[in-house]
C-alpha positions, 0 to 999 in steps of 0.5 A: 399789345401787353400781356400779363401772365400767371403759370402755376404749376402744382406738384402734389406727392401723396406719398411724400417725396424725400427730394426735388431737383428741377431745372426751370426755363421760365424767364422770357426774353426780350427781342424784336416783337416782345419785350419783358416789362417785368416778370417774377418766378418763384418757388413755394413763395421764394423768388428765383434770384440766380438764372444760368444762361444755356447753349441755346442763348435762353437762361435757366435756374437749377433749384435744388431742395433734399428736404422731405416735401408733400406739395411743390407750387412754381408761380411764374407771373409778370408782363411782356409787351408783344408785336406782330411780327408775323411769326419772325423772330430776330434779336434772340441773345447769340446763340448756337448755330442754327444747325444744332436744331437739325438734330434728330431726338427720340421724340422727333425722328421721322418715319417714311410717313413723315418723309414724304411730309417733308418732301419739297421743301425748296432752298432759298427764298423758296423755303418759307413757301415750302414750310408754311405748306408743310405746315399746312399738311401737317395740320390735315394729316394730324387733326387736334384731338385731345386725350389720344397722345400723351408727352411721351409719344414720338411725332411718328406715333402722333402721326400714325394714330391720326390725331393729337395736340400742340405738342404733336403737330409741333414735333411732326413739323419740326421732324418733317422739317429737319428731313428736308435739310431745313433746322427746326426747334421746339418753342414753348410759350403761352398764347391768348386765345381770342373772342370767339374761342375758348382760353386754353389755361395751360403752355402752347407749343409751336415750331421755329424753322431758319431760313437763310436771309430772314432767320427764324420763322415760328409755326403754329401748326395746330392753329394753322397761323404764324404767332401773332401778338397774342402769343408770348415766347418763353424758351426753344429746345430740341423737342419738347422735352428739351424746350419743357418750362418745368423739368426736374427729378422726384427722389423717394415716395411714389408718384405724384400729381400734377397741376398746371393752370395759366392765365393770360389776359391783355391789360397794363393795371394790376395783375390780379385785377386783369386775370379775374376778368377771366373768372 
């Protein structure tokens, strides 16, 4: 299937803001079940040209502006071709060993709560079983409820208040994972929704586990499935702090506003033709 893709991210500073400092991890990769036809970022207008390749094998830019400022607009666009390689995923650029991703982050530390999630787990050819049931553990013991958490709430908390989105069931699964000896990563990305459900306009997140013999498997806990065709990867990282598209640092003013719109469609003509099909 091919994709094409529009994120806008809109920062507003009422306030004004005398400096911005983001680190940007917008550029998809190329690997077994996507391929990037063409894809751009760009910043107040001006395209990103100088990407930085990271420890995890994902590149990334730094961009960096002291110039007083009111508004901030990051527009990553462009096409990528996907597969349905029912969730696994091979040919990522070498990268850190998978170890790294038994890490334990602010955001991913597991209580006793989350222990017992992931009690069970198995080793071997039997890890996969055992974490497509936790993933469906997870996802009945955290059932989506929008608005009760927010970027900052660590899995145990999500888990403990009896809801949440994405972010959370992500990082419930990958802290259940990680007790149970098995490493887990935090994937941002964009998924299509289909016919009969409602188009999300904003990132998706789902979990990444390695099992030895087949590699990296993704989850999406929150839609109880493996990532399909309709989803397209754009970075990992050790929760979603770590793995977030857009990351930076406001010097001066007070706080601002933010605005992120994404709008995805299948279709291989022009860009802005396809997406206003989903005005």
């Amino acid at each position: 299937m091919i994709l094409v893709v529009r994120h806008l991210t809109a920062f507003r500073y009422p306030e004004g803001a005398a400096g911005v400092a983001l680190r940007l991890k917008l550029l998809p990769q190329s690997f077994e079940g996507q391929r990037v036809i063409d894809w751009h970022v760009s910043v107040d207008g001006a395209e990103v040209e100088h990407w930085i390749t990271g420890g995890y094998g994902e590149r990334f830019a730094q961009w960096l502006d002291p110039r007083p400022r009111d508004s901030l607009d990051i527009v990553a666009w462009g096409q990528v071709e996907t597969m349905d390689r029912s969730g696994v995923v091979s040919g990522l650029r070498r990268a850190c060993p998978p170890a790294v991703f038994l890490r334990d982050t602010p955001l991913t530390w597991a209580d006793e709560a989350i222990l017992a999630l992931g009690e069970g787990l198995g080793t071997g050819a039997a890890t996969l079983t055992g974490l497509h049931d936790l993933s469906a553990r997870v996802r009945e013991a955290l059932p989506y409820r929008a608005g009760v958490t927010g970027s900052e709430t660590p899995a145990a908390q999500a888990l403990a208040g009896g809801g949440g989105v994405c972010q959370d069931h992500a990082h419930v699964f990958i802290a259940a994972a990680r007790c149970g000896g098995v490493p887990a990563r935090y994937v941002a990305g964009y998924l299509m929704a289909g016919e009969d459900e409602d188009q999300q306009f904003e990132t998706h997140a789902w979990a990444e586990a390695f099992v030895e013999g087949l590699g990296w498997v993704g989850f999406d806990v929150a839609n109880g499935i493996c990532p399909t065709d309709r989803y397209v990867r754009i970075g990992a990282g050790l929760d979603a702090h770590d793995a977030a598209p857009v990351r930076g640092l406001v010097v001066g003013g007070g706080a601002g506003d933010l605005l992120a719109d994404v709008r995805i469609a299948a279709g291989d003509g022009d860009l802005d033709a396809v997406l206003q099909q989903q005005q």
